[in-house]
N, C-alpha and C positions, 0 to 999 in steps of 0.2 A: 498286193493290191495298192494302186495308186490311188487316193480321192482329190478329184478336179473338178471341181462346176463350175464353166465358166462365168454363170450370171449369178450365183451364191444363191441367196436367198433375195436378194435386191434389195437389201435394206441399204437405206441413201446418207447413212452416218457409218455404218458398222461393219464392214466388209468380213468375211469370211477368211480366215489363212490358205484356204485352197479354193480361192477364186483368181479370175481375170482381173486385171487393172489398165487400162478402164474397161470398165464390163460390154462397152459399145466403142471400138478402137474406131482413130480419128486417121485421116491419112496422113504420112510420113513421121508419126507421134509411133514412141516405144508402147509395147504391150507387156505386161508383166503377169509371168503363170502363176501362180502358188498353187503347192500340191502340198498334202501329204501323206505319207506311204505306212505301211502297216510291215511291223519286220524295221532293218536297217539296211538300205539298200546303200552300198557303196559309193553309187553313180544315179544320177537322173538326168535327162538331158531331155529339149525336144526334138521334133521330125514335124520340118518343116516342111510344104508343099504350097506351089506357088503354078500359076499359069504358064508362066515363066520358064520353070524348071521341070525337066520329067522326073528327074530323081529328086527325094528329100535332102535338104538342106541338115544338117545337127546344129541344138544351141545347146552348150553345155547349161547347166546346171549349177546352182552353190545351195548350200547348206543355211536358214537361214534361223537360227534356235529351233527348235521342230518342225520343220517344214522347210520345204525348197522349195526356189527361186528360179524360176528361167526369164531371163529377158529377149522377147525377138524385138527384131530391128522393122521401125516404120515401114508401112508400105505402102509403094503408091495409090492414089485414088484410083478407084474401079478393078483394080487388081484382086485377081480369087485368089484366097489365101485360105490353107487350114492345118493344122497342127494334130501333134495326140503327142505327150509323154510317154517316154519309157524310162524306166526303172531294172537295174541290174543289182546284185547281190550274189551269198554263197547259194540261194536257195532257188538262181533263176532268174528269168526274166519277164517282166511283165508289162504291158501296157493300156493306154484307156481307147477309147473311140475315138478315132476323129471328130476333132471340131473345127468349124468355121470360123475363121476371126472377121 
């Protein structure tokens, strides 16, 4: 199981380890995932999906003390953008829903 909310709980001091940074992405500004995963999955990466592109993009993933880290890359204004993690391990593979950035 991954846990990801992008908008956390919205508290405006406090963020969440498996929230979005920033919770409302700006154009050409990075977006930062945090997740984290139940088990130890070897790998987390995202799947990117853009207007742009038909097939998903990958961002890898790092490890970041309990919880991982995806960083995607700015995107332009007006541009539809949306994401979902996956996560790999011995036990499988898993992932959450799509979300929109």
């Amino acid at each position: 199981m991954i846990r990801h909310e992008p908008l956390g709980i919205e508290h405006p001091y406090d963020p969440l380890p498996w929230e979005r940074f920033p919770r409302y992405p700006v154009a050409d500004e990075p977006v930062l995932l945090g997740a984290v995963t139940e088990g130890a999955p070897d790998v987390v990466w995202a799947e990117v999906q853009t207007d742009n592109n038909a097939s998903p993009i990958t961002v890898q993933g790092v490890v970041d003390g309990e919880r991982w880290l995806v960083t995607l890359p700015g995107f332009a204004a007006g541009q539809r953008v949306r994401y979902r993690l996956v996560a790999r391990g011995l036990t499988g593979e898993t992932t959450t829903d799509w979300y929109p950035v």
